[in-house]
ZARO-126845 format. One line per 10 residues: their letters; for each residue x, y, z of C-alpha. Coordinates in nm, 4 decimals. Example, Ala and Ser with C-alpha at 12.3 -4.5 7.8 and 13.67 -1.06 7.14 Angstrom:
BEGIN
AS) 1.2300:-0.4500:0.7800 | 1.3670:-0.1060:0.7140
This chain:
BEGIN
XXXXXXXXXX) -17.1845:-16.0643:-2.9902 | -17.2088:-16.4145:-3.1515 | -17.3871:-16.3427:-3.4981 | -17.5986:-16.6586:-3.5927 | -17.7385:-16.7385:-3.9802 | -18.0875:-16.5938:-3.8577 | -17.8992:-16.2520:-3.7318 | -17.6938:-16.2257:-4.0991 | -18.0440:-16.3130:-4.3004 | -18.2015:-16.0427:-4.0697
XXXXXXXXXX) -17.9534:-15.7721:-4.1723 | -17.9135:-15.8314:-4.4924 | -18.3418:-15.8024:-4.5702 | -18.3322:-15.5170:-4.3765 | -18.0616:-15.3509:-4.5914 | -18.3010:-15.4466:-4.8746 | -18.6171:-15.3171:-4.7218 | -18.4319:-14.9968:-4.7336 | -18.4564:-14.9393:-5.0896 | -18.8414:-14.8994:-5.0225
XXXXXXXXXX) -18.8139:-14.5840:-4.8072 | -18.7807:-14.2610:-5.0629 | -18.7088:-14.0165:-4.8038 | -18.6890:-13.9894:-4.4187 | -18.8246:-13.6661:-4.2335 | -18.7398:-13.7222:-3.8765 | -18.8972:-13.4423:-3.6556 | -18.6256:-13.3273:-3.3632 | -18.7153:-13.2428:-3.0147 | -18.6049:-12.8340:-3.1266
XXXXXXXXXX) -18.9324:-12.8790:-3.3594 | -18.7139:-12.8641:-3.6346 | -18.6936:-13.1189:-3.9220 | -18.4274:-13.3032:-4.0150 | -18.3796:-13.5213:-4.3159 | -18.2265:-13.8304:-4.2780 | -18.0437:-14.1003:-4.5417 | -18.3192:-14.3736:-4.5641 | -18.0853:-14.6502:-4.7123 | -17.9076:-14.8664:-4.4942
XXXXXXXXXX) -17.5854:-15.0131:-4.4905 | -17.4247:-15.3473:-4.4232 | -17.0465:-15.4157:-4.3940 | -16.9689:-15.8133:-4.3627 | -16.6730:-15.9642:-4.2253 | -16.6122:-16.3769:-4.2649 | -16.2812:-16.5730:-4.3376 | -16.2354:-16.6881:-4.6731 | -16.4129:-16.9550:-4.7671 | -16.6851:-16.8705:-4.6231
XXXXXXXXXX) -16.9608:-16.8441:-4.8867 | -16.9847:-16.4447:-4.9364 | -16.9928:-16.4758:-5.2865 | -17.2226:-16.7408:-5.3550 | -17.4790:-16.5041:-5.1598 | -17.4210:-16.1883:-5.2755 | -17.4446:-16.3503:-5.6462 | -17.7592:-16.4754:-5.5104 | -17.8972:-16.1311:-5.4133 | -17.7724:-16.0003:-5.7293
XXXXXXXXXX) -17.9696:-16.2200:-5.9139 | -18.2643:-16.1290:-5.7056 | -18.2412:-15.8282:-5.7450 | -18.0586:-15.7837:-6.1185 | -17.7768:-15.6265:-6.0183 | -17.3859:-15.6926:-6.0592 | -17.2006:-15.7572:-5.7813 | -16.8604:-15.5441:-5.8066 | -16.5854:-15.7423:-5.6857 | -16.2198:-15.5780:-5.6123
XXXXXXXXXX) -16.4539:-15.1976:-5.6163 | -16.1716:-14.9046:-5.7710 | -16.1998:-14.5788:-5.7482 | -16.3145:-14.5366:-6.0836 | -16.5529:-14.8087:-6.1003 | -16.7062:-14.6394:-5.8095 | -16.7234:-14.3024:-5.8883 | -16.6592:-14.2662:-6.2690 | -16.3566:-14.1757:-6.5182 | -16.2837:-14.0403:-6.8369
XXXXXXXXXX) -16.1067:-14.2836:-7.0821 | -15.8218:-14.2290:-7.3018 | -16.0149:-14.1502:-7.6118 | -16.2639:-13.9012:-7.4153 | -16.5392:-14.1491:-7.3421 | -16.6950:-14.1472:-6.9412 | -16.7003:-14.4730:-6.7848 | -16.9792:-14.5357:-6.6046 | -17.0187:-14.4926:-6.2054 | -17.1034:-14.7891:-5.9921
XXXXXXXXXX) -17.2416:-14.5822:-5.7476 | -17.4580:-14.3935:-5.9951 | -17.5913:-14.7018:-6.2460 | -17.6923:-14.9262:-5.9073 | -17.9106:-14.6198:-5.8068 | -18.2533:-14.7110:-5.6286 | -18.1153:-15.0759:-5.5722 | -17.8547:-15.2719:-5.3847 | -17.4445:-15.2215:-5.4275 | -17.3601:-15.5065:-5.3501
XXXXXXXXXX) -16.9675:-15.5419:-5.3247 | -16.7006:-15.8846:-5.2600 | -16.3484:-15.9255:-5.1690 | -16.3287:-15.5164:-5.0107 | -16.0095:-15.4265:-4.9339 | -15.8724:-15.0970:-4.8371 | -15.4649:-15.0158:-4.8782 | -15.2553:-14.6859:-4.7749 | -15.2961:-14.5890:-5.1348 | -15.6181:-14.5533:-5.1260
XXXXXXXXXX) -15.7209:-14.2709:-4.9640 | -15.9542:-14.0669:-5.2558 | -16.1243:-14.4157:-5.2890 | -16.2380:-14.3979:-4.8956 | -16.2838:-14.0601:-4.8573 | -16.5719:-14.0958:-5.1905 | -16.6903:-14.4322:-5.0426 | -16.7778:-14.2423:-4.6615 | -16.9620:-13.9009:-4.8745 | -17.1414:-14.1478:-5.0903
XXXXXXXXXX) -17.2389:-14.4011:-4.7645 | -17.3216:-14.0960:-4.5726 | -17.4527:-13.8231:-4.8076 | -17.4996:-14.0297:-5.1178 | -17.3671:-13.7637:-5.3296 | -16.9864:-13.6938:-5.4750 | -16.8331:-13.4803:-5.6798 | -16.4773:-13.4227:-5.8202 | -16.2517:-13.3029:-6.1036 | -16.1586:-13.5028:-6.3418
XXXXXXXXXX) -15.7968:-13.5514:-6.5015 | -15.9694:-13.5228:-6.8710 | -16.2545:-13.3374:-7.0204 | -16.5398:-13.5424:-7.2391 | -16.8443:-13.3966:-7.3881 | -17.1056:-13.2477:-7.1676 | -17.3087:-13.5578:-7.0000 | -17.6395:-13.5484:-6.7597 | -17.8346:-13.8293:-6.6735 | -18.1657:-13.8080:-6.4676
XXXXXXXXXX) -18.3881:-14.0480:-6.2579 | -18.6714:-13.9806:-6.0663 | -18.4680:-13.6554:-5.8653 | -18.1260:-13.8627:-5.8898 | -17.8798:-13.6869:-6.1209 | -17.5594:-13.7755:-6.2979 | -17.3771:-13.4612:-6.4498 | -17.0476:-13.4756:-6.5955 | -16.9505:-13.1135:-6.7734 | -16.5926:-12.9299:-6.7867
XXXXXXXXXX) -16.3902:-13.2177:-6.6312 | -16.6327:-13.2284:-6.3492 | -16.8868:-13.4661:-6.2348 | -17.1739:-13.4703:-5.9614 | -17.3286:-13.7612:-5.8453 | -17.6591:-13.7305:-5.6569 | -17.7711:-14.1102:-5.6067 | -17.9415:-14.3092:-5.3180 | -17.8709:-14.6886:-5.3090 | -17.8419:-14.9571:-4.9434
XXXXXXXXXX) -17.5178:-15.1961:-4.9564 | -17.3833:-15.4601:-4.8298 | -17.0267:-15.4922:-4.8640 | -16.8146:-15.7748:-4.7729 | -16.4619:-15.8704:-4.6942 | -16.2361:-16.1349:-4.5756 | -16.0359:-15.8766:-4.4384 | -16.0448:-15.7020:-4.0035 | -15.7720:-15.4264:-4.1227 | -15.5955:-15.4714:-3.7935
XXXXXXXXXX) -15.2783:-15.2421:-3.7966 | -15.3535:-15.0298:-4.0391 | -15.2458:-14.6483:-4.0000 | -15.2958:-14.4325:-4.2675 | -15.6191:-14.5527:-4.3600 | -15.7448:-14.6842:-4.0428 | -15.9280:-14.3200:-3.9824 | -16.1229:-14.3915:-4.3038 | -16.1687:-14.7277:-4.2497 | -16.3247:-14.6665:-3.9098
XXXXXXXXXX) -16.5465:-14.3844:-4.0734 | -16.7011:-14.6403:-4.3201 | -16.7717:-14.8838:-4.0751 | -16.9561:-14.6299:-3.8519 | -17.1909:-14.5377:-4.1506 | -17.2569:-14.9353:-4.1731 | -17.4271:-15.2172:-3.9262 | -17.1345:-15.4385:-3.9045 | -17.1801:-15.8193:-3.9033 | -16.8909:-16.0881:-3.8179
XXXXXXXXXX) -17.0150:-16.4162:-3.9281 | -16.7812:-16.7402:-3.8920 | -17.0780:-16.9892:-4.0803 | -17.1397:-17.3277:-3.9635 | -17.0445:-17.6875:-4.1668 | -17.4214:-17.7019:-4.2200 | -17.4433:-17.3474:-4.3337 | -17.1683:-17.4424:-4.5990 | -17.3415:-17.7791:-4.6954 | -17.6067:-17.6078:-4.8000
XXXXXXXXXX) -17.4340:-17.3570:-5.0070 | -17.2525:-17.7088:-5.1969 | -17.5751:-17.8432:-5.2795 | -17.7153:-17.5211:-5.4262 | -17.9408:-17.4138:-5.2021 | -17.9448:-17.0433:-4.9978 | -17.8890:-17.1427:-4.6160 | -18.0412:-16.7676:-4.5829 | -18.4561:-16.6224:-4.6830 | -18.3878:-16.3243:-4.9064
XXXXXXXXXX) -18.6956:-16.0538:-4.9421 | -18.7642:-16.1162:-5.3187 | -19.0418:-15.8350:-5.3849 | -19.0380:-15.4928:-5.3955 | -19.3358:-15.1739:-5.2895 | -19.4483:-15.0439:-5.6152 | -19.4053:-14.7139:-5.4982 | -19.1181:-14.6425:-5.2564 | -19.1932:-14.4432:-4.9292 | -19.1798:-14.1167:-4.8113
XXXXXXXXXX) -19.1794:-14.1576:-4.4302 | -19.1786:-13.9115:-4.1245 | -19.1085:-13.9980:-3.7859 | -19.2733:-13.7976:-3.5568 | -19.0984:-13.6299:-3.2037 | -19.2842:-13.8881:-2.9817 | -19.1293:-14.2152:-3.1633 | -18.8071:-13.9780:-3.2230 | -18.7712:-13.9344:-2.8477 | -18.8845:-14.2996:-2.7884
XXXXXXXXXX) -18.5802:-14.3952:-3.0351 | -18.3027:-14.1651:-2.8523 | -18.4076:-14.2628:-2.5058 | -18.3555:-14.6484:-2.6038 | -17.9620:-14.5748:-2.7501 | -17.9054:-14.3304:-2.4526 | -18.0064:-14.6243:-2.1732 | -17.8020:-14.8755:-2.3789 | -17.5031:-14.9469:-2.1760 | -17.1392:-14.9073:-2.2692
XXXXXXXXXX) -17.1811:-14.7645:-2.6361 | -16.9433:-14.6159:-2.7443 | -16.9444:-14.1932:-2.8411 | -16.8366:-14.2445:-3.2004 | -17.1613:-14.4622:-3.3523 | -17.3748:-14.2580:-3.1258 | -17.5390:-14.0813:-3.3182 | -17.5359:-14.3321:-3.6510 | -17.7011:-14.5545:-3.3933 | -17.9700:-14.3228:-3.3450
XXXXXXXXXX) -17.9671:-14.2831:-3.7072 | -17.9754:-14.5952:-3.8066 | -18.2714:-14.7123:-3.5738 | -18.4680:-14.4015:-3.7064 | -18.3827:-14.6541:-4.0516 | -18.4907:-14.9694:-3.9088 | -18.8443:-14.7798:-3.7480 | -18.9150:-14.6609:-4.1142 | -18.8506:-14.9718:-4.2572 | -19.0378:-15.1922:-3.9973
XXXXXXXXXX) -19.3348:-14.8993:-3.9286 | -19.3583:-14.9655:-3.5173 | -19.0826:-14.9587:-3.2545 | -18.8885:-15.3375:-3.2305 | -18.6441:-15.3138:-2.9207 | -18.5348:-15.6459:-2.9599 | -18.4045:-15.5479:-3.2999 | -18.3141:-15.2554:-3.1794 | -18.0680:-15.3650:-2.9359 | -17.9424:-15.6075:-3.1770
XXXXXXXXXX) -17.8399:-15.3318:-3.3923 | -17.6732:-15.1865:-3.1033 | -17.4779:-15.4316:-2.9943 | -17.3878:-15.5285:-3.3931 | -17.2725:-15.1259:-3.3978 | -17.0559:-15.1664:-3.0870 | -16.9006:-15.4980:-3.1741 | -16.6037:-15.3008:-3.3656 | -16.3841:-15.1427:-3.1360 | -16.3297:-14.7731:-3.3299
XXXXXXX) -16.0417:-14.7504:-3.1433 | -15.8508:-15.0278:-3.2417 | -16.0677:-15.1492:-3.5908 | -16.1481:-15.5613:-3.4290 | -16.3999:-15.7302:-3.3444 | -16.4837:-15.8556:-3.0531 | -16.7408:-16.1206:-2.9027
């Protein structure tokens, strides 16, 4: 699909939004009750040049949060220094808030890196031995937990993201699995911006209107069976998508209905049509 300013400042707020919902109980058409991740996530394609990082520093300053540009391994996940110390985890100090990461690239190396960015998207929780051993470490937050004790550590976290690259990974093999996982957990977004769009971003202004505030208290939020049904019957009429976002799609509407509180199909079909825009086959986009 062609993805105007208005659909990019769309996404993007409701990626914020997300940070709002606390939990998502979604009730199934079995009776039983299924919890869902309530953050969303955002993966942004645009040439170079394109003004990606003069946003996301604008979000980040919204929001007081870093953006990580070039994201490692261990600045996602966490290490253990040469002289014993832990270095912090991205994905652990940006909990409750926005990750917010530039220039993403993925190479055949790089396998650990994608396999902890798809369990921390999905499941928003990691853990793995480490090469050294520091002293015993635990951090807690509100249910959130950081533990790092006999070479091992256990993140349990909840953040949205958006992360974006200059970069379609056409041809790539080894990784292209991973790659195709991650994109699946995210609404992606192709975004070529306009001479305008960029004129703006020279003078100092934000071509885009970011949601600046914040709920006091984030929400716990429970879809019932009716709007559950009402959300599955929408993906299973839309036409031509394809089996491997299926069921993030349903997932990610039952998002964008907790989010929003009432059932949007307009949105809703634009976040179908964003989701099959990548061809999961192949890894491009198409129009």
């Amino acid at each position: 699909m062609k993805v105007d300013p208005n659909h990019l400042q769309d996404i993007i707020n409701l990626v914020l939004k997300s940070n709002d919902v606390k939990s998502l109980a979604v009730k199934l058409h079995s009776g039983n009750v299924r919890m869902f991740r309530p953050s969303l996530h955002m993966f942004w394609h645009s040439p170079s040049g394109s003004g990606k990082s003069e946003i996301l520093n604008a979000i980040g300053n919204i929001r007081k949060v870093p953006v990580y540009s070039n994201l490692t391994f261990p600045s996602l996940v966490g290490t253990i220094d040469k002289n014993m110390n832990f270095i912090p985890a991205g994905s652990w100090e940006i909990r409750d808030n926005i990750f917010l990461i530039d220039e993403f690239r993925a190479s055949y190396d790089e396998s650990d890196f994608l396999d902890a960015m798809n369990r921390l998207w999905e499941n928003q929780s990691y853990s793995r031995k480490l090469g050294r051993i520091c002293p015993p470490l635990i951090e807690r937050d509100k249910g959130l937990y950081l533990k790092v004790n006999d070479g091992t550590i256990s993140i349990n976290t909840r953040f949205s993201s958006i992360t974006a690259s200059m970069y379609n990974y056409g041809g790539y093999s080894k990784t292209s699995q991973q790659v195709r996982a991650l994109m699946s957990r995210c609404i992606p977004i192709s975004f070529v911006p306009s001479k305008n769009f960029l004129s703006q971003l020279a003078e100092g202004e934000l071509p885009l209107k970011i949601v600046v505030n914040r709920k006091v208290k984030p929400l716990d939020v429970h879809i019932g069976i009716d709007d559950y049904r009402t959300i599955k019957e929408f993906v299973d009429k839309y036409d031509g998508l394809q089996d491997n976002v299926y069921l993030r799609s349903i997932g990610d509407l039952c998002r964008i209905y907790a989010i929003v509180g009432r059932h949007n199909y307009e949105l809703y079909k634009t976040i179908l049509d964003l989701k099959n825009s990548v061809r999961y086959d192949k890894y491009v986009f198409t129009e």
